[in-house]
N, C-alpha and C positions, 0 to 999 in steps of 0.2 A: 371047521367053524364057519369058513367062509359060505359054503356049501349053505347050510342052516339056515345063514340070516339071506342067503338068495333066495330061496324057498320060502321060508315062515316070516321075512321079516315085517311084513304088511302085519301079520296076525299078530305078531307082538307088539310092533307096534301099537294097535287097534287094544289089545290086552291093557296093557300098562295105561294107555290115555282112559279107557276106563273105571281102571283102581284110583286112578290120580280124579278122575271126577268122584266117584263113590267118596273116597275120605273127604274131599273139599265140602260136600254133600254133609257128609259125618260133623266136618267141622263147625260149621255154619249153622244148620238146624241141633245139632248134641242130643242127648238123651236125657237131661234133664232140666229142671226148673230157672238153671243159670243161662243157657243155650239165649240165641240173638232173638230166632223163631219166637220161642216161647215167651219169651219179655215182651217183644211185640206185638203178639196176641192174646196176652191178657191184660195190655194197655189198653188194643180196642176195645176190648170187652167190659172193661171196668169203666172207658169213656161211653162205653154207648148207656150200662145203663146210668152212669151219671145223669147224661142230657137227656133221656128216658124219666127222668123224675122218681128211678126206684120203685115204680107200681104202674099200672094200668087202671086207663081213666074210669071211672065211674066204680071202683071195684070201692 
């Protein structure tokens, strides 16, 4: 065992800090309409076209 983590323990190290980002990643943005991401971008969207007046001028 000792053997192993002499050898590979860089690359598992490197392994695992990258699953541990990927979920954090997971957590943060989600896959649906409840997720942090998506509330906050369809806040801007819904304030831009508020202060947009809903139409474009002369139409």
């Amino acid at each position: 065992m000792d053997e192993i983590f002499k050898q590979y323990g860089a690359t598992i190290i490197t392994v695992l800090a990258i699953i541990a980002v990927i979920g954090i990643m997971k957590l943060v943005i989600g896959s649906d309409t409840g997720s942090i991401v998506y509330k906050a971008f369809s806040d801007l969207i819904q304030g831009f076209y508020s202060s947009a007046g809903g139409g474009m001028p002369g139409a």
